[in-house]
VOVOPA-697314 format. One record per atom (N, C-alpha, C): residue in one letter; x, y, z. Coordinates in steps of 0.001 Angstrom, whole numbers, padded with zeros to 6 digits, always signed. Each point is the difference from the previous one (the first is absolute). Example, Ala and Ser with C-alpha at 12.3 -4.5 7.8 and 13.67 -1.06 7.14 Angstrom:
VOVOPA-697314
a+013190-005690+007800/a-000890+001190+000000/a+000900+001200+000000/s-000350+001050-000720/s+000820+001190+000060/s-000770+001090+000730/
end
This chain:
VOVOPA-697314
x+087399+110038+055070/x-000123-001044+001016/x-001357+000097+000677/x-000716-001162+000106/x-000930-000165+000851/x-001389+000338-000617/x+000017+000645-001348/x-000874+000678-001016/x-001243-001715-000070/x+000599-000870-000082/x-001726-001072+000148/x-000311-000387+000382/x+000185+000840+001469/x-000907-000588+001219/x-001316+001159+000224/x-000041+001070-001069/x-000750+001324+000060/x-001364-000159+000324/x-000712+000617+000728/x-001358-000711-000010/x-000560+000695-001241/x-001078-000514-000605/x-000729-000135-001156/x-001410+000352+000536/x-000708+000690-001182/x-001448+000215+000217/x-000490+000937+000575/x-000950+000825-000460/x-000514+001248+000814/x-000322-000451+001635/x+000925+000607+000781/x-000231-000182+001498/x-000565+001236+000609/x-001584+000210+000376/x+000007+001028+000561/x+000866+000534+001233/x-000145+001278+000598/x+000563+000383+000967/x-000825+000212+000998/x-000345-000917+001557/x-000879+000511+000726/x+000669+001289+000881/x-001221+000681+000052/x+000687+000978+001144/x+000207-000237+001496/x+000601+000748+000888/x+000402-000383+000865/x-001054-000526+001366/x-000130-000774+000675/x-001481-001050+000588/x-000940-000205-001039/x+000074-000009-000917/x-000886-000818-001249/x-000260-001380+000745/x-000728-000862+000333/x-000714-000852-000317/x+000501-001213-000953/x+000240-000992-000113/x+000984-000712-000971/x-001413+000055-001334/x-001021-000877+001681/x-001166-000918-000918/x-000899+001115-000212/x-000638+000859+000697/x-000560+001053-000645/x+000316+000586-001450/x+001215-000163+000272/x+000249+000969-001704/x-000005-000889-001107/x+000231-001337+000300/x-000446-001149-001210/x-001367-000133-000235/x-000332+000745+001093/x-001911-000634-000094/x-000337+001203-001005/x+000229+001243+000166/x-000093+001594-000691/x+000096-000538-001154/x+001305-000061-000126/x+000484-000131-001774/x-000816-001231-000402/x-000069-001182+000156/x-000765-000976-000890/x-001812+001133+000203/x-000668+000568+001029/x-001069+000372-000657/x+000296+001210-001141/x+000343+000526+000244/x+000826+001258-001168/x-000133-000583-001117/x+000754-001327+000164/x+000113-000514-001726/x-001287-000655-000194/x-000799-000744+001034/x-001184-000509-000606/x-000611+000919-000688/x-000075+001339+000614/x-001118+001060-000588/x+000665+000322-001294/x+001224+000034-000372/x+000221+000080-000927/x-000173-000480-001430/x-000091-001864+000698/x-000122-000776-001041/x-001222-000413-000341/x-001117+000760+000978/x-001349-000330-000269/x-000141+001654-000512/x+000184+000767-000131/x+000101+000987-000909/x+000058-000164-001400/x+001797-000798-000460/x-000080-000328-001225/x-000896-000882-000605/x-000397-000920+000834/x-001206-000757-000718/x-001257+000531-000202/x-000266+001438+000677/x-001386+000049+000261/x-000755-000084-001224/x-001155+000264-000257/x-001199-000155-000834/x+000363+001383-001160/x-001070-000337-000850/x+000528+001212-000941/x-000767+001167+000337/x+000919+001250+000326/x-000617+001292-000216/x+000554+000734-000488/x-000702+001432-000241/x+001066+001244-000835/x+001418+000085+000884/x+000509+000277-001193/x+001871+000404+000254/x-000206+000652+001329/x-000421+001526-000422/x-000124+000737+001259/x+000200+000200+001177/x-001679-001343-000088/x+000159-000664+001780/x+000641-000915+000331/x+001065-000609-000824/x+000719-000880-000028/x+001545+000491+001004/x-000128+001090-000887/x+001426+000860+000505/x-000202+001005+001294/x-000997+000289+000417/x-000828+000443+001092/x+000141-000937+001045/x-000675-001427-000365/x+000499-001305+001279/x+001251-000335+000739/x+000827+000108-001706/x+001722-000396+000504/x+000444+001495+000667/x-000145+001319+000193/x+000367+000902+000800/x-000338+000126+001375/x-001097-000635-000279/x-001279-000402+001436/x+001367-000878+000702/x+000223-001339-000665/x+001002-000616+000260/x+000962+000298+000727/x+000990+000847-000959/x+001303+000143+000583/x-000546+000797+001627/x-001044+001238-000021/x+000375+000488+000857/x-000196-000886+001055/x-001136-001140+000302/x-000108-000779+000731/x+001738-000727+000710/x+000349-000855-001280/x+001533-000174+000010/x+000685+000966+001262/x+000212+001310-000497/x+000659+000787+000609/x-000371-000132+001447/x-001127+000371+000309/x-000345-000005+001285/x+000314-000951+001200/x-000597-001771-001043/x+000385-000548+000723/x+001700-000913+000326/x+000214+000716-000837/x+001803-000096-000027/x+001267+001097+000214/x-000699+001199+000119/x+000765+001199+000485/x+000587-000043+000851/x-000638-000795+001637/x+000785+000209+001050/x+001017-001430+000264/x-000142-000771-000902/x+000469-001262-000035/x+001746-000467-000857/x-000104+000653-000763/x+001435+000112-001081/x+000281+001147-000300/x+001157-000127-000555/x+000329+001319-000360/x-000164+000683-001259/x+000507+001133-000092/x-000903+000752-001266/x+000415-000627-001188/x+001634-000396-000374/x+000069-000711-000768/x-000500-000892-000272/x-000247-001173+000667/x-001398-000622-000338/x-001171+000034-000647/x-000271+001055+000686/x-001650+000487-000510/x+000485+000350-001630/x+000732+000648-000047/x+000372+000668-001488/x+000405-001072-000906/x+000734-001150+000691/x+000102-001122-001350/x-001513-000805-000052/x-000852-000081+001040/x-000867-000715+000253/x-001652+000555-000656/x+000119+000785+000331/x-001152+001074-000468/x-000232+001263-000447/x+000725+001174+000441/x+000334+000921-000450/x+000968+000289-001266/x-000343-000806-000834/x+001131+000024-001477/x-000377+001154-000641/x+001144+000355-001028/x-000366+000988-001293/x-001109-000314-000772/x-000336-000956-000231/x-001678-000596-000662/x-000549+000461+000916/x-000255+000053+001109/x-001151+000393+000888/x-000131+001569-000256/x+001625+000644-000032/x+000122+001494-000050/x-000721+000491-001373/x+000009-000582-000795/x-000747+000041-001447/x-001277+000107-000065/x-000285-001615+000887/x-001620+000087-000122/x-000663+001052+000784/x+000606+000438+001349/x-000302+001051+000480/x-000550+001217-000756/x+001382+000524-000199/x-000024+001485-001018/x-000906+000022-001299/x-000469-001506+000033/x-000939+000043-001499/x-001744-000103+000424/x+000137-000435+001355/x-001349-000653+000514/x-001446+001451-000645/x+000412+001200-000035/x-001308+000926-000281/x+000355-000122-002095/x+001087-000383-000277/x-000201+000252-001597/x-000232-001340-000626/x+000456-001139+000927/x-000600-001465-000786/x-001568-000197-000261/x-000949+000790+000437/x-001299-000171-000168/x-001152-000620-001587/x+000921+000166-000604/x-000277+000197-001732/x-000940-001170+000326/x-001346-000049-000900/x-000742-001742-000137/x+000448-001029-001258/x+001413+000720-001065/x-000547-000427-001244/x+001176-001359+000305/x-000233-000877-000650/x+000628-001219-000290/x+001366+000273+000208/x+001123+000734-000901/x+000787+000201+000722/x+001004+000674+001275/x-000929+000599+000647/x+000430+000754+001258/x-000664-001541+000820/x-000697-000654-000623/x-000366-000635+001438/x+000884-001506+000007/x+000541-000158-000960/x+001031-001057-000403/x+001539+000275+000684/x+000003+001402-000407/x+001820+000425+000721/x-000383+000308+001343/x-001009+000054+001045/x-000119+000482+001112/x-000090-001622+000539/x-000891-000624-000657/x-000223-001333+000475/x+001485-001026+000088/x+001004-000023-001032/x+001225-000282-000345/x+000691+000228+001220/x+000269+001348+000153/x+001069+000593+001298/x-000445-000686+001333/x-001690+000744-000045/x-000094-001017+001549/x+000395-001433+000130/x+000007-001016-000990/x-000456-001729+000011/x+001955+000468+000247/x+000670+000196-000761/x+001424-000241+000164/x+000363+000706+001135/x-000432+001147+000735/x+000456+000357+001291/x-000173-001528+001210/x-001288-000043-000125/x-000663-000981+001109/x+000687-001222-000714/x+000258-000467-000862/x+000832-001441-000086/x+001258+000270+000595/x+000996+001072-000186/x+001170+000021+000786/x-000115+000076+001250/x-001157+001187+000278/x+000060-000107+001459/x-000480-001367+000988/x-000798-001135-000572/x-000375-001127+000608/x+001379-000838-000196/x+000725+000384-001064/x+001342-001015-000041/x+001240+000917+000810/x-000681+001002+000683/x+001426+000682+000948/x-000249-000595+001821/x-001355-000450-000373/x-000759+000171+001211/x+000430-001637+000124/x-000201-001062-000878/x+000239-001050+000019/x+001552-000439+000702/x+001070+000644-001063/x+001309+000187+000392/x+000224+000168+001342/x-000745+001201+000963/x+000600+000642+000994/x-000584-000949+000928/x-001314-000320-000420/x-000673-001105+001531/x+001142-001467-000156/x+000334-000588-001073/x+001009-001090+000129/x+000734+000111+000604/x+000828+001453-000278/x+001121+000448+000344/x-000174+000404+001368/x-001166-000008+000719/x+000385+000635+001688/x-000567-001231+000714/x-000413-001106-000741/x-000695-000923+000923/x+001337-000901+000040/x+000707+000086-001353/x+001479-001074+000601/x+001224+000439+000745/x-000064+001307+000122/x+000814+001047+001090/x-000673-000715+001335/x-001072+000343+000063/x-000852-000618+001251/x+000119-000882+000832/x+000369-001490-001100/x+000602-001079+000184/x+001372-000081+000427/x+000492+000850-000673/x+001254+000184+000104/x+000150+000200+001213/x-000139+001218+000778/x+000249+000751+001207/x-000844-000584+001248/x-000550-001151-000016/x-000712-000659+000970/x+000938-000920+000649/x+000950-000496-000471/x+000340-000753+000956/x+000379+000432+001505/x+000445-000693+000848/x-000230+000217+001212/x+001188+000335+000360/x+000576+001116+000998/x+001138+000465+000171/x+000128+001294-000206/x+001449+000159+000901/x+000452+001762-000256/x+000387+000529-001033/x+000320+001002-000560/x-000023+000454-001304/x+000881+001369+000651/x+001510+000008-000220/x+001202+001054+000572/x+000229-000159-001496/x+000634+001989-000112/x+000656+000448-001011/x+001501+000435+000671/x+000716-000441+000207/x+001308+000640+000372/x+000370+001228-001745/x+000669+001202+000706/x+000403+001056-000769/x+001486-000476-000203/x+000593+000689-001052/x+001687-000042-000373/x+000232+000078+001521/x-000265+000988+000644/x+001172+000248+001519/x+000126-001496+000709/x-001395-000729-000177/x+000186-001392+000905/x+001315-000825-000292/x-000279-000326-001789/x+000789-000788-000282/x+001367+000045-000099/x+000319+001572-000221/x+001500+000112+000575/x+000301+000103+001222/x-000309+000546+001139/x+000022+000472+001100/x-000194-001162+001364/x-001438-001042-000224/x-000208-000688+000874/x+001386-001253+000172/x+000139-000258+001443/x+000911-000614+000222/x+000359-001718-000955/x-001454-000317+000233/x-000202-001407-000979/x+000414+000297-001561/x+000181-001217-000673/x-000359-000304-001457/x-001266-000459+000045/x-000364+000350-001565/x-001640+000252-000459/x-000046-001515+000248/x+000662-000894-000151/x-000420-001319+000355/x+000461-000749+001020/x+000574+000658+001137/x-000242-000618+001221/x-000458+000671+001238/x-000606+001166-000737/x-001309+001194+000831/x-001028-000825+000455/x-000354+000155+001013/x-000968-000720+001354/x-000736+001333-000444/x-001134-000132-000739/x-000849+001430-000320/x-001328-000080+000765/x-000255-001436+000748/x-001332-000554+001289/x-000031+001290+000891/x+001076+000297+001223/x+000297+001026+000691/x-000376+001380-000318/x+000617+000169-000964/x+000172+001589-000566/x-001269+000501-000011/x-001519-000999-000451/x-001107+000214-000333/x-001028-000641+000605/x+000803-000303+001338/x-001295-000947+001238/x-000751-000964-000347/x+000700-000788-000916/x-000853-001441+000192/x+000835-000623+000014/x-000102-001733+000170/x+000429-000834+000109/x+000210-001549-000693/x-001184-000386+000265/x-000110-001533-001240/x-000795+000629-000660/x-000589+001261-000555/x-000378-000019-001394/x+001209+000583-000920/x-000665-000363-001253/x+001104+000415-001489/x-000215+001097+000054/x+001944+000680+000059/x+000273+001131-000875/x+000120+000587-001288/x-000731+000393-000902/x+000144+000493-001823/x+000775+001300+000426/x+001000-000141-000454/x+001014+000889-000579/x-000522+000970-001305/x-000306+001245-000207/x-000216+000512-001490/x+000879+000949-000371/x+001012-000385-000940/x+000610+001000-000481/x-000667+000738-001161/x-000285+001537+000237/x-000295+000943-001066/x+001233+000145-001018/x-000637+000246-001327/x+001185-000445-001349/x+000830+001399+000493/x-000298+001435+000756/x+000576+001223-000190/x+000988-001120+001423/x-000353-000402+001164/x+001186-000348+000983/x+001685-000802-001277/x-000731-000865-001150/x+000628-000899-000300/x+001147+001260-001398/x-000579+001167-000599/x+000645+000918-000339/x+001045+000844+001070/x-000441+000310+001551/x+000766+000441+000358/x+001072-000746+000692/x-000046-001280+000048/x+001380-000656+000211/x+000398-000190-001022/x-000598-000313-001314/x+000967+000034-001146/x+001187+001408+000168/x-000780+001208+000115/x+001246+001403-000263/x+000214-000003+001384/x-000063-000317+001157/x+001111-000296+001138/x+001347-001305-000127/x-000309-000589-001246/x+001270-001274-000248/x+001075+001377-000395/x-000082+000976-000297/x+000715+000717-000820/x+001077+001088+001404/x-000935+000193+001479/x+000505+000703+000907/x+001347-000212+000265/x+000598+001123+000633/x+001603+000008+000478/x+000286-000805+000958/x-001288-000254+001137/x+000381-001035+001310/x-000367-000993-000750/x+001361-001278+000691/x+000012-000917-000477/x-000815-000753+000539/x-000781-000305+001428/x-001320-000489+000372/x-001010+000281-000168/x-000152+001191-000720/x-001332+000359-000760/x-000311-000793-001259/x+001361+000395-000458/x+000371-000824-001525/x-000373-001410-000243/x+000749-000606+001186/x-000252-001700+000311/x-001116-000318+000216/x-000729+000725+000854/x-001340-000369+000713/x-001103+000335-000965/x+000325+000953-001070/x-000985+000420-001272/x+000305-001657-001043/x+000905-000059+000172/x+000596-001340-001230/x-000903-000942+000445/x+000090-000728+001176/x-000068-001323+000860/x-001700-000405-000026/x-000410+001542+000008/x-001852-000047+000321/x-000483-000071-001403/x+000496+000471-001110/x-000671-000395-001292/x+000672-000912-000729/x+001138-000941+000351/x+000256-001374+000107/x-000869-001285+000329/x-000644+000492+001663/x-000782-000609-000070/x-001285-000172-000524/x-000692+001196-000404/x-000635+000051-000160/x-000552-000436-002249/x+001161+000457-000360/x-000062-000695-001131/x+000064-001728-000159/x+000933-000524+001115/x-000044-001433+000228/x-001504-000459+000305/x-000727+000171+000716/x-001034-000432+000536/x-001085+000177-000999/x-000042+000688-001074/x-000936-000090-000732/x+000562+000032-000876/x+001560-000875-000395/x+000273-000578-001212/x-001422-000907-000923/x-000796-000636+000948/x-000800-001226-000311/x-001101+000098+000089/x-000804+001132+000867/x-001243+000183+000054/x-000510+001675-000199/x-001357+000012+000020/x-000475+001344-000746/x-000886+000374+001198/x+000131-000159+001319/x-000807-000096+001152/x+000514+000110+001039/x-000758+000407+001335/x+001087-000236+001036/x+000707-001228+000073/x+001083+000313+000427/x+001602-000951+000242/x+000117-000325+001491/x+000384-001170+000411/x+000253-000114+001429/x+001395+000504+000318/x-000041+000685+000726/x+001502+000346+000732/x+000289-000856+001238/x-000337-000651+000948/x-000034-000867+001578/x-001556-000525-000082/x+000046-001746+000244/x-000862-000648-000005/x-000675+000185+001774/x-000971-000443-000010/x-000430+000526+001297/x+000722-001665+001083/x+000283+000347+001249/x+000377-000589+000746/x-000535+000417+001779/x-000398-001721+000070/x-000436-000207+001285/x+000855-000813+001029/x+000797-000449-000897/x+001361-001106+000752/x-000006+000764+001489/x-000170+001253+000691/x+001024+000601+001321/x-001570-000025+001081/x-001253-000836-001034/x-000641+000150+001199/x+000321-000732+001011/x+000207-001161+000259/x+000167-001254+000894/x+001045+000174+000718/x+001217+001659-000026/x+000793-000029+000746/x-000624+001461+000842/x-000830+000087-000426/x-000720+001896+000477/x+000552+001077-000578/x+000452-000574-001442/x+000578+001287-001161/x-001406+000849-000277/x+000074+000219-000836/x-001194+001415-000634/x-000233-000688-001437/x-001049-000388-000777/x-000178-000567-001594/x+000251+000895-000680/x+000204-000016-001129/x-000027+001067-001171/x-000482-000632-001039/x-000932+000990-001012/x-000953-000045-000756/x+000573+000213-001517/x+000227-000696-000916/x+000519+000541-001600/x+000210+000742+000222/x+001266+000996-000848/x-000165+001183-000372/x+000356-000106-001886/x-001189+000697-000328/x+000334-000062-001761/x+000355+001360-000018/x+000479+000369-001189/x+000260+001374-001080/x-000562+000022-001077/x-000534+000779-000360/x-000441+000279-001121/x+000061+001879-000409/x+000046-000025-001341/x+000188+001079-000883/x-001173+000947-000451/x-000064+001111+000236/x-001246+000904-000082/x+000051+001247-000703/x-000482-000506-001351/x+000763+000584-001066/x-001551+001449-000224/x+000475+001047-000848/x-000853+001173-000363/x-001197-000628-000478/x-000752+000537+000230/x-001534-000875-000916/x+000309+000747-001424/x-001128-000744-001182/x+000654+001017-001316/x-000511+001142+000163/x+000759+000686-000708/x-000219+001373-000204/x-000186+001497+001140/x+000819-000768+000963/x+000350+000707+001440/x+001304+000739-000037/x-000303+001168+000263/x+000554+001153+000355/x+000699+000119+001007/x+001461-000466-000201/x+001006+000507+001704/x-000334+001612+000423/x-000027-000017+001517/x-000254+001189+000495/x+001720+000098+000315/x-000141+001765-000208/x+001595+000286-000190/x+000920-000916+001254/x-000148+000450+001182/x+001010-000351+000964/x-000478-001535+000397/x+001131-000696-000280/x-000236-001933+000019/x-000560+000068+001883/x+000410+000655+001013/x-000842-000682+001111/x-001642+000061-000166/x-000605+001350-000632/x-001360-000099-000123/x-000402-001482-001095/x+000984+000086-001055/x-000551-001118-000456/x+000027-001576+000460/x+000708+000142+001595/x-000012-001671-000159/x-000838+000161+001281/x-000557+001294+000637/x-001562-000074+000806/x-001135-000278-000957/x+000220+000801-001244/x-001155+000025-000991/x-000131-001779-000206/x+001041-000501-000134/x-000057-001811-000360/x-000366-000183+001036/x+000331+000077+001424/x-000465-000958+001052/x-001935+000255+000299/x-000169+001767+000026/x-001874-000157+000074/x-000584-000300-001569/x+000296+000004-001041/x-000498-001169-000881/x-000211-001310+000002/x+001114-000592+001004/x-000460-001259+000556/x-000829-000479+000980/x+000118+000658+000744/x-001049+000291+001174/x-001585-000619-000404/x-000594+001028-000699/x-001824-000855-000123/x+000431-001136-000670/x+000413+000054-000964/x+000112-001657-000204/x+000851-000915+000789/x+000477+000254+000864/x+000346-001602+000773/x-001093+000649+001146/x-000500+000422+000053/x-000736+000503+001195/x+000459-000218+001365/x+001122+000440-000060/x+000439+000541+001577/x+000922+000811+000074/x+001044+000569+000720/x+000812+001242+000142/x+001522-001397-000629/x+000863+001208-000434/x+001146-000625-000181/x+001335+000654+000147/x+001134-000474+000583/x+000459+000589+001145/x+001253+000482-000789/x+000676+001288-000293/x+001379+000952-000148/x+000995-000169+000862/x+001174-000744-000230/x+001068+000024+000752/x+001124+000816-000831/x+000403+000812+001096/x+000604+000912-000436/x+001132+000232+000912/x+001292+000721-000042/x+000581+000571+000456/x+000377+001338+000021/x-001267+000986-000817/x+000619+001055-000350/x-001192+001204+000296/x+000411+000714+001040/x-001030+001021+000658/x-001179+000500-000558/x+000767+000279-001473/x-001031+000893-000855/x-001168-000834-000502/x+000943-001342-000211/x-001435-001165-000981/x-000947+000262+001156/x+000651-000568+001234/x-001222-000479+001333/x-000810+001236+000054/x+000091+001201-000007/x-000723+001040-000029/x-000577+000281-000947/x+000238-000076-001411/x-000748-000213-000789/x-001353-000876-000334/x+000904-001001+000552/x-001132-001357-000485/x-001332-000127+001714/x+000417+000700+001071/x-000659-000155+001332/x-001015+001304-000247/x+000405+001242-001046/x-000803+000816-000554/x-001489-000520-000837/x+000464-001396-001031/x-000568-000250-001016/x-000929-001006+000869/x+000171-000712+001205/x-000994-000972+001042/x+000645-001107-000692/x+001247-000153-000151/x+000267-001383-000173/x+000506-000472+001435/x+000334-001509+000422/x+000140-000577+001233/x+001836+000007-000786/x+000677+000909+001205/x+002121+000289-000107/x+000351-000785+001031/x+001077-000962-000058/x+000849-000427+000927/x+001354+000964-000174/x+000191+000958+000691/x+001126+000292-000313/x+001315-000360+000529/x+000788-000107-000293/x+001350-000862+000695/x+001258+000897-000294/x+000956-000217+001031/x+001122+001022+000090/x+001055-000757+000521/x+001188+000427-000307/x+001606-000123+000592/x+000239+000626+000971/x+000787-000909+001292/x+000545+001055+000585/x+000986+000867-000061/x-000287+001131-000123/x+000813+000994-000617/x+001665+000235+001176/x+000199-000670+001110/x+001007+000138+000489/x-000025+001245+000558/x+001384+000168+000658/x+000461+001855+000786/x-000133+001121-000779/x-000217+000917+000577/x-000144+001374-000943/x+001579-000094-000537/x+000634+000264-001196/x+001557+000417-000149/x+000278+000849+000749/x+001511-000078+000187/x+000401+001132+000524/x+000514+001230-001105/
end
């Protein structure tokens, strides 16, 4: 379920206050130098393979503090690079063929790497787009959606996160949408129900689209009596990028999803939670926690 709405395409990972537009500006020069590399003029292999190391380390530098290492390693740091490395003092040979297989490796390193570089700048400039629109951006955890007094669709989520007539985006992380799947399975029967009801809706709403979904259209009808407006609230689904690695315990991983989103929508985005440990966790990691609680009633006797 839910497998083709996956996002597609090498998406880098900015690190945490990354810069949205800074780091698009990095990577497209990265790749220019790259691709004016592969074209350059003819010289010996050698210094050919000498330039593109010149290269990467440049690469590195100016992308080290910007993404993460995985990145760098699909991006620039490949096993071809590890090759050309370890060979750079024995590739020296002048004769025709040492300078053909040295010349070969480099032209096919630097063509992948201008077509990884190509991939990843598409791929972070339509994230970009993506995450610009205007509005709050709340991750409620499993504890919300069973626990909070509302249903996921008649939750007033304006309040919870201090605004008002602007739009609320709802993001469910795919690990929140696994752990109500194995809470449908719990012994309490309002856990049970309330695990059922939230990925009900949530499969309904993007029966039809591959994008955020509206959950409550925005409404101004209560100004003219001195009500309060409310602003859309959509949902949408926030699935692993490829080839991402769950970190063992699911609360780090659905902080790890919320500051991945962060530089790219470029602003803070807000954890509602009901559960001590997330809020301490995630108020550890500098994310912005609403935390919310029951009243717990009399001590028993």
């Amino acid at each position: 379920m839910f497998a083709k709405w996956q996002t597609t395409g090498m998406l880098v990972t900015p690190r945490a206050g990354v810069n949205r537009d800074n780091l698009l500006k990095s990577l497209r020069s990265v790749h220019d130098e790259a691709f004016n590399l592969r074209g350059g003029g003819p010289q010996g292999a050698h210094k050919r393979l000498l330039a593109y190391l010149e290269w990467t380390s440049n690469a590195v530098r100016m992308l080290g503090n910007q993404v993460s290492s995985a990145d760098l390693e699909r991006l620039v740091l490949t096993r071809r690079y590890e090759l050309l490395l370890s060979g750079v003092g024995t590739m020296t040979g002048t004769e025709v063929e040492v300078q053909r297989v040295v010349n070969g490796l480099v032209s096919l390193e630097l063509d992948q790497r201008v077509a990884a570089f190509d991939e990843a700048i598409k791929a972070l400039a339509d994230q970009i787009g993506r995450w610009s629109r205007s509005g709050a951006f709340v991750v409620p955890d499993s504890s919300f959606y069973i626990e909070h007094p509302e249903k996921l669709e008649v939750t007033d989520f304006a309040p919870l996160v201090g605004v008002w007539e602007d739009p609320v985006h709802v993001l469910v992380p795919i690990v929140v949408v696994d752990e109500l799947d194995g809470l449908k399975q719990s012994k309490d029967r309002h856990v049970r129900w309330r695990a059922g009801y939230t990925l009900g809706v949530v499969d309904r709403v993007f029966a039809s689209t591959t994008g955020p979904a509206r959950l409550r259209a925005e409404d101004f009808s209560s100004l003219g009596s001195g009500g309060l407006p409310r602003g859309e609230v959509t949902i949408e689904l926030l699935f692993d990028p490829p080839g991402h690695v769950r970190l063992p315990i699911n609360d780090d991983e659905i902080i790890d999803r919320c500051l991945a989103v962060e530089p790219l929508a470029d602003r803070k985005v807000t954890l509602l939670t009901y559960d001590t440990g997330q809020s301490t966790r995630a108020r550890t990691a500098g994310l912005k926690v609403v935390k919310l609680s029951q009243e717990i009633g009399d001590e028993p006797e």
